[in-house]
C-alpha positions in Angstrom: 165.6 -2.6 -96.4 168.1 -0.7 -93.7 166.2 -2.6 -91.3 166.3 -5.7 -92.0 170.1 -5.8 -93.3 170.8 -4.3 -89.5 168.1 -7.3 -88.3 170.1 -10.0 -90.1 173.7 -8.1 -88.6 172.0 -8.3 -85.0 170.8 -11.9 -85.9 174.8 -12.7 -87.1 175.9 -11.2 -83.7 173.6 -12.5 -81.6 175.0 -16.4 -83.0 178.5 -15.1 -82.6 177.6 -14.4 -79.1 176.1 -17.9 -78.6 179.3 -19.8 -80.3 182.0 -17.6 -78.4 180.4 -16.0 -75.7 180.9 -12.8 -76.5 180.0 -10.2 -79.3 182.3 -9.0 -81.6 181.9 -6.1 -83.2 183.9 -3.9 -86.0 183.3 -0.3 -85.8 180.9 -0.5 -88.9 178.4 -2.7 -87.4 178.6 -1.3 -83.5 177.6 2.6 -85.8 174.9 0.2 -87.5 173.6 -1.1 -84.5 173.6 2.8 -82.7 171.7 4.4 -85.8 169.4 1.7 -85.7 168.6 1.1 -81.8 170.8 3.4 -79.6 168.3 5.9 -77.3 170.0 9.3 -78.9 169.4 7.8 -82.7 165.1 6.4 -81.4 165.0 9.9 -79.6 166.4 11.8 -83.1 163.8 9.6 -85.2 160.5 10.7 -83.1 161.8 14.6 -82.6 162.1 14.6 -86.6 158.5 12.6 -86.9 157.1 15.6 -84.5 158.8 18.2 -86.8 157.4 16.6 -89.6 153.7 16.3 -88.3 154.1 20.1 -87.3 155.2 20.6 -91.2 152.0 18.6 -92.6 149.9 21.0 -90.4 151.8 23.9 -91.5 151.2 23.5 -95.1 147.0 22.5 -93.9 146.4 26.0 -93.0 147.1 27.2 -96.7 144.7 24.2 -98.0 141.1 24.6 -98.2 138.7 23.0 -94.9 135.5 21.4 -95.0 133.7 21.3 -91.4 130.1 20.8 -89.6 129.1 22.3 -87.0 125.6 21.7 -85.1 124.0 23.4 -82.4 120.6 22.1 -80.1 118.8 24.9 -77.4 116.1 23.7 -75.1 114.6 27.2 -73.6 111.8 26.3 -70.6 112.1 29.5 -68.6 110.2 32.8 -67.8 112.0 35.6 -69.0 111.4 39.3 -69.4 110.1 40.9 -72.6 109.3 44.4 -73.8 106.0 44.9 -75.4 104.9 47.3 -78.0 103.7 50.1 -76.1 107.6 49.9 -73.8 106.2 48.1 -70.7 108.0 44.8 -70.0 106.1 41.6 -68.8 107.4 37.7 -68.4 107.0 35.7 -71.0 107.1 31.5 -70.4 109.4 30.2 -72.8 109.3 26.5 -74.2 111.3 25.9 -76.9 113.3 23.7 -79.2 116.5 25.4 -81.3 118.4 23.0 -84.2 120.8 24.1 -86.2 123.4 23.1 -88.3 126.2 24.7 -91.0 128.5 23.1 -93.2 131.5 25.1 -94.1 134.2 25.5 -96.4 137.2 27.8 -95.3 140.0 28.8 -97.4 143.0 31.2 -95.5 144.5 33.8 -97.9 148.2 34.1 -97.3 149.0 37.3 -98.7 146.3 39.3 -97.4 146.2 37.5 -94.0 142.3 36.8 -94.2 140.4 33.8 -95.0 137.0 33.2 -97.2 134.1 30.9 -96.4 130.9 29.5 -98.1 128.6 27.9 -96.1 125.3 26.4 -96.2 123.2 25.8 -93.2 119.6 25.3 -91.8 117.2 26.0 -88.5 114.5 24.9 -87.1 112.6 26.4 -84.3 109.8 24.5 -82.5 107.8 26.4 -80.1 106.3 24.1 -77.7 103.5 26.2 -76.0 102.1 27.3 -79.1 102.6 23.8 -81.3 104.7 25.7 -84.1 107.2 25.0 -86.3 109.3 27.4 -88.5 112.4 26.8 -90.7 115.1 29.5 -91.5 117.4 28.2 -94.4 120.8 30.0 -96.1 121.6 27.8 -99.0 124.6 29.5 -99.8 126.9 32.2 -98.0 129.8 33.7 -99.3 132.0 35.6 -96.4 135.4 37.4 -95.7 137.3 38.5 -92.7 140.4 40.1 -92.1 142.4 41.8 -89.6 143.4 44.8 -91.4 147.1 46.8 -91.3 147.7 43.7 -88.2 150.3 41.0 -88.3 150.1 38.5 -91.4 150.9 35.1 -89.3 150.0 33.5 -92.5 152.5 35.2 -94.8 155.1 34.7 -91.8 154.6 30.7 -91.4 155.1 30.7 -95.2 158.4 31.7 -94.8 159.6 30.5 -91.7 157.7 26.9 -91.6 159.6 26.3 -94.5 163.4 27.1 -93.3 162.0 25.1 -90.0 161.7 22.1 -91.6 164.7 22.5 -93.6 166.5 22.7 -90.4 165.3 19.7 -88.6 165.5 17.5 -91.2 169.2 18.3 -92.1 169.7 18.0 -87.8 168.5 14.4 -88.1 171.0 13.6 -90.7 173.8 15.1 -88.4 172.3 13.9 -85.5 173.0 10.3 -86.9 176.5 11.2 -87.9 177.2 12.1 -84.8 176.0 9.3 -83.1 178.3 7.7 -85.2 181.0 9.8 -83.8 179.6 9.1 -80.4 179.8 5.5 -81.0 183.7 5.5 -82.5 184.3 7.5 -78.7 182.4 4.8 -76.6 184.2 1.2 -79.4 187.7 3.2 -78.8 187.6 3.1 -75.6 187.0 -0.5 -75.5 189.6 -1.0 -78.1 192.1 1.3 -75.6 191.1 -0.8 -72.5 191.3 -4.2 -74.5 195.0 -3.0 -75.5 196.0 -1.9 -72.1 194.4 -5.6 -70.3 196.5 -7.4 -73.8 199.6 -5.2 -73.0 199.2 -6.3 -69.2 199.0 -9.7 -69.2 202.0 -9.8 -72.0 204.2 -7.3 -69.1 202.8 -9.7 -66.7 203.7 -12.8 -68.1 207.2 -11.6 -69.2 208.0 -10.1 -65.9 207.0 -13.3 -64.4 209.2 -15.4 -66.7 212.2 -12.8 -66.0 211.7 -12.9 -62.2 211.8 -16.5 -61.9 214.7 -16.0 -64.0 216.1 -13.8 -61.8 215.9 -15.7 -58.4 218.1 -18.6 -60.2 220.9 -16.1 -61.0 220.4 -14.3 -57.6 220.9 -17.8 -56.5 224.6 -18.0 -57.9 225.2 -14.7 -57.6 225.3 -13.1 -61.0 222.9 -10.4 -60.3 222.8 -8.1 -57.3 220.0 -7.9 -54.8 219.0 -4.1 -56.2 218.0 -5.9 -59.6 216.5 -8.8 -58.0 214.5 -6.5 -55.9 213.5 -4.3 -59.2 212.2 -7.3 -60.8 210.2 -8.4 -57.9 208.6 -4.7 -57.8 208.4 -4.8 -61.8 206.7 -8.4 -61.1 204.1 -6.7 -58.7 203.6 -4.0 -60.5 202.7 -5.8 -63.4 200.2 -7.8 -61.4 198.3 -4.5 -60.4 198.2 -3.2 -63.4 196.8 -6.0 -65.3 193.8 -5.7 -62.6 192.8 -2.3 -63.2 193.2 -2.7 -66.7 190.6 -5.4 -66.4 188.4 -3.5 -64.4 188.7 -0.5 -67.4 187.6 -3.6 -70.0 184.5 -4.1 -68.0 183.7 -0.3 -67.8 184.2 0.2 -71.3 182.1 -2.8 -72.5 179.1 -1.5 -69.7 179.3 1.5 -71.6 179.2 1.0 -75.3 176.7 -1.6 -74.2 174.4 1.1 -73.1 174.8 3.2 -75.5 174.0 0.5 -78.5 170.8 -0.4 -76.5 171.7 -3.9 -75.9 170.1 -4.7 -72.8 171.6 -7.8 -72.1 174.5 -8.4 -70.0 177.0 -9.8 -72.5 181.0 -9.4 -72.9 182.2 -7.2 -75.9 184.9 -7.3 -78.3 185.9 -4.5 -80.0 188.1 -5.6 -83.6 189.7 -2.5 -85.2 190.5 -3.0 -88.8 193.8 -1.8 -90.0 192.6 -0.5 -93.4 191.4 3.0 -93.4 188.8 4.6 -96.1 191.7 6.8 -96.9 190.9 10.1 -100.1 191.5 13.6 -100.3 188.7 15.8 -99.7 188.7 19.2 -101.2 188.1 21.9 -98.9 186.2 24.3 -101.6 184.0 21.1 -102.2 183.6 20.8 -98.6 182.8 24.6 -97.7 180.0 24.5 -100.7 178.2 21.4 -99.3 178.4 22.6 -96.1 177.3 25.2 -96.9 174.3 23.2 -98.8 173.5 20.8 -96.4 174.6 22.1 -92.6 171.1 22.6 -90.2 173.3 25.4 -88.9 173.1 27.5 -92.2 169.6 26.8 -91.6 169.4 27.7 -88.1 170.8 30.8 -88.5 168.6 31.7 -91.4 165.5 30.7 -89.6 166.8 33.1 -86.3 166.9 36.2 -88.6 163.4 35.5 -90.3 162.1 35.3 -86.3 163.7 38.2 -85.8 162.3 40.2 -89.1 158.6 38.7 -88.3 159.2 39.8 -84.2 159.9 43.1 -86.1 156.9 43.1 -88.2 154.8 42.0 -85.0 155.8 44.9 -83.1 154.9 47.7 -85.5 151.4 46.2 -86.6 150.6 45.9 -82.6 151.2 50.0 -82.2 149.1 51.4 -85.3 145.7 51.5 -86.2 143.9 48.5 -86.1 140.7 47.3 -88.2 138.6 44.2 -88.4 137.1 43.5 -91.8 133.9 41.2 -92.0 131.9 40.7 -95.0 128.7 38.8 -95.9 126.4 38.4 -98.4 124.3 35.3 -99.1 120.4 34.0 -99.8 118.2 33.4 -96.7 114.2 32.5 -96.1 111.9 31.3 -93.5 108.5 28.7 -93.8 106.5 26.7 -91.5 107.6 24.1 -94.2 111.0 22.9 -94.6 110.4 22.4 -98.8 109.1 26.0 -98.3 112.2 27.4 -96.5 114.4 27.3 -99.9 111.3 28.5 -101.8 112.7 32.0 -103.6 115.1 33.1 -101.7 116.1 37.0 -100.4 119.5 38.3 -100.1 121.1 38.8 -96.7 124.2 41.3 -97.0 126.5 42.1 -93.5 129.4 44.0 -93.6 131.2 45.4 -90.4 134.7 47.2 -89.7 135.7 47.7 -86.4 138.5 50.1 -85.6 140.9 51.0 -82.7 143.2 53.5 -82.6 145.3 53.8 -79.7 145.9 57.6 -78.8 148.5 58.0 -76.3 150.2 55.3 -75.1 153.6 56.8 -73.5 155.6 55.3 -76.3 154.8 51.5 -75.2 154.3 51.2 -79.1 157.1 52.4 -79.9 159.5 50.6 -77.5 158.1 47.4 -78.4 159.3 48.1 -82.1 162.8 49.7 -81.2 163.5 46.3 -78.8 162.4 44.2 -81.5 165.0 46.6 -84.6 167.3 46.5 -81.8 167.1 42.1 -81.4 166.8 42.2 -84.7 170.2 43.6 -85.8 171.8 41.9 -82.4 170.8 38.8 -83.9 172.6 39.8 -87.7 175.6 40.6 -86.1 175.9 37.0 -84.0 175.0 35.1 -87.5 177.5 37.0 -89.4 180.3 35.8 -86.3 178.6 32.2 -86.6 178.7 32.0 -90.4 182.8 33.3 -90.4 183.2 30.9 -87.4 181.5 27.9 -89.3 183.5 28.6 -92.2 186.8 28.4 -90.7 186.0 25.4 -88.5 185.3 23.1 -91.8 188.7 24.7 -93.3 190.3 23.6 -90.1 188.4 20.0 -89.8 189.2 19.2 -93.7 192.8 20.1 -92.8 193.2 17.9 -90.2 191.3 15.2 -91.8 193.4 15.2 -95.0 196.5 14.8 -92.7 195.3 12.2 -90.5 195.6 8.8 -92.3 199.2 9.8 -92.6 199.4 10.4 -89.0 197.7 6.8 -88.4 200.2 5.2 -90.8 203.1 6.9 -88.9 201.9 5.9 -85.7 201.0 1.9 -86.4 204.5 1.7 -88.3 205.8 3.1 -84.6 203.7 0.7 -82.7 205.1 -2.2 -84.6 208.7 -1.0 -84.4 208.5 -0.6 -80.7 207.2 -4.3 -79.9 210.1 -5.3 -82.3 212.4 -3.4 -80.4 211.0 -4.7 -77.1 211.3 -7.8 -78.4 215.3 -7.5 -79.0 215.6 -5.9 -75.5 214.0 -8.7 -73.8 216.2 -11.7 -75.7 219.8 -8.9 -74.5 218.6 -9.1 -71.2 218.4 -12.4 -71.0 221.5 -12.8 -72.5 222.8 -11.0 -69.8 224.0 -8.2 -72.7 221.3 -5.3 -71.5 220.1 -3.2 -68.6 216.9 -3.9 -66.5 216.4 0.2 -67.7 216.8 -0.6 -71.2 214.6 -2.6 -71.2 211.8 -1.3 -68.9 212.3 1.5 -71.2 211.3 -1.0 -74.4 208.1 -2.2 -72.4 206.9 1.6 -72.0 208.1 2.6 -75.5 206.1 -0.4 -76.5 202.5 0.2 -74.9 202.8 4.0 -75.4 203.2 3.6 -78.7 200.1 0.5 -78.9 197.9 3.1 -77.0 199.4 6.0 -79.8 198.0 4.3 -82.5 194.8 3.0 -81.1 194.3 7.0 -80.5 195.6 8.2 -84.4 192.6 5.5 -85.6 190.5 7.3 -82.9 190.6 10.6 -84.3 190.1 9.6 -87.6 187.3 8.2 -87.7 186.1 11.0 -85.5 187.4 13.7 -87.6 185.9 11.3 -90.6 182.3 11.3 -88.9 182.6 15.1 -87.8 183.0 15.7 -91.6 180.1 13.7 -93.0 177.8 15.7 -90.0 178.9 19.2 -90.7 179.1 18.9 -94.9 175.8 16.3 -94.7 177.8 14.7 -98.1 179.8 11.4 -98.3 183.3 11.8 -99.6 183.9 8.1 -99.9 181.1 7.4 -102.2 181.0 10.9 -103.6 177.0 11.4 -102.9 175.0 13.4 -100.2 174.3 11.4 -97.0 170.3 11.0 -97.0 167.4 9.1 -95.4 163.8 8.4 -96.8 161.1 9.5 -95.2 159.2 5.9 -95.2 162.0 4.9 -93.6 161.7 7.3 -90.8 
């Protein structure tokens, strides 16, 4: 449903662009248009799909398998044989082999082994002699097991888990801060669009006041120091409002390529003067931060790598056993209905054992590198966790001071083009300095510029918040996705 609402904005834009020739954008729909179609946002989507195939194979190991598995030999050689009495003579060999086994496999987490029944059948044709023998096993039950090794299965059950956590909670910051990204590329358009809008006003006033000026140069009212200051002022004006226009073209190349818009279109960027202005707790924000940050996750997945590199290391400097047991019903015929005809048991059991007996202490480096990365690695998290904590204290500080801060600086912005305003009328009136009033114009676009930056770093701040807490303030609910939409 995302999809198409963004379809029907692109759709509205793309007409807008048609009728105006150029596309206008708010800051809402240019952070639409980036979580839908920008490269980052497309490369976030398929490295989440890839963590989310690895989890459905994660959690496959711990379900039970069904395979079948065949096998053909064609033998037409001369090979050596030993006879009864000890002597060896060749033997020519021409034969058919066909086999095949069906097998069910279940992996047993806790003890690291895995079970199997299987059912499978033979048949052996021996060419030279025209004979034909069956060997069936209806039914085998089995176990293996690497005993006092490493349990990867009991491992992957815990860290799989905090994996996936962790890269589904990165998308959803991932998007958030490509929402940030975006607010960084559409400010910088709104900047340059204020300081070409600022230019051409300078330039057209300092036009109008040096035509001005050559009339009262004319008669003599003003000296030729002012004359020549407005001239410069006139030229200065002139540069200016040609490398502001070059900045409007960078800008708009730029937020272009980061929406994914490929074609080459002009861009307006229309900042809203109403702000999504509330309060946001800071114990709130420190609990769902805590709740819904991929770096809580992160960190928790390091230490269990860690624990399990630990666990690795002493299994691989023991004693070591394999464990295999079998025990199932077998027979052979001539006749296939003859080769399930009563049945004798088959029983195999094996344990194989190593036991390393001097190894110089390699064993037992391995494990004091791996305590020793282990605790390293508890001693960062605890500095990460006490750094993450105070950087959402500080961030929900400054965001719950900046809307007053933006309010501030757009009531300065409009007082200083009053003001500059006023100075422009005295000067004409003869009853101010050029300096007052170059002063006004400065005052004027500083304070333009000042704002444009105080909505800047809100709605950075206000993005910034929603990535790090993964929760929505505004609407009072966690930021989520779907998985069918992903």
């Amino acid at each position: 449903m995302r999809y198409i609402i963004l379809f029907i904005l692109y759709s509205i834009c793309t007409g807008q662009l048609i009728a105006q020739d150029s596309l206008r954008l708010t800051l809402d729909e240019a952070v639409a248009l980036a979580r839908a179609q920008s490269p980052q946002a497309v490369a976030a989507r398929h490295q989440y799909r890839a963590a989310y195939w690895n989890w459905r194979t994660f959690k496959a190991n711990y379900l039970p398998s069904l395979s079948f598995n065949s096998y053909s030999s064609l033998n037409r050689s001369i090979s050596p044989v030993t006879l009864p009495d000890g002597s060896d003579s060749f033997l020519h060999r021409n034969q058919l082999l066909n086999e095949g086994t069906l097998t069910i496999n279940q992996n047993i987490a806790p003890l690291g082994g895995s079970i199997f029944l299987e059912t499978g059948l033979q048949r052996l044709d021996l060419f030279t002699d025209k004979r034909r023998s069956f060997k069936s096993t209806p039914v085998v039950l089995g176990y293996s097991q690497n005993l006092f090794g490493y349990n990867r299965l009991k491992w992957d059950k815990k860290i799989e888990p905090t994996r996936y956590a962790q890269a589904k909670k990165s998308y959803l910051e991932t998007l958030e801060l490509v929402a940030a990204m975006t607010a960084n590329k559409f400010f910088a358009l709104a900047t340059a669009q204020s300081k070409l809008q600022s230019a051409n006003y300078n330039y057209a006033a300092a036009d109008t006041l040096f035509r001005y000026a050559k009339g009262r140069y004319d008669i003599g009212t003003i000296t030729e120091n002012e004359m020549l200051q407005l001239e410069i002022n006139h030229l200065t004006e002139q540069s200016n409002r040609l490398n502001a226009a070059m900045e409007v073209d960078n800008a708009i190349q730029e937020l272009r390529s980061f929406l994914g818009i490929r074609d080459n279109v002009e861009m307006v960027a229309v900042i809203g003067n109403e702000l999504p202005v509330f309060i946001v707790p800071v114990a709130e924000a420190l609990h769902f931060a805590w709740q819904n940050s991929p770096d809580i996750e992160w960190y928790a997945l390091q230490q269990l790598q860690s624990e399990s590199s630990v666990a690795q290391a002493k299994a691989s400097r023991g004693l070591k056993a394999d464990l295999y047991m079998q025990v199932g019903l077998t027979q052979t015929a001539t006749a296939l209905n003859n080769a399930y005809r009563s049945p004798m048991d088959q029983q195999l059991v094996s344990l194989g054992i190593r036991i390393p007996l001097v190894d110089w202490g390699v064993g037992k480096g391995r494990v004091e590198v791996a305590r020793s990365n282990l605790e390293k690695t508890k001693t960062e998290i605890a500095q990460a966790r006490t750094d993450f904590e105070a950087n959402v204290i500080k961030l929900v500080k400054q965001f719950n001071l900046q809307a007053n801060k933006v309010a501030i600086a757009q009531k300065t912005s409009v007082r200083a083009a009053r003001r500059n305003e006023v100075a422009y009328r005295l000067y004409l009136l003869g009853k101010s300095t050029l300096l007052d009033l170059n002063a006004s114009i400065a005052e004027k676009d500083s304070s333009q510029r000042a704002y444009i930056s105080e909505m800047h770093n809100y709605w950075n701040l206000y993005y910034a918040l929603r990535s790090i807490t993964g929760y929505d303030f505004q609407m009072n609910s966690p930021i989520s996705v779907s998985e069918q939409e992903l």
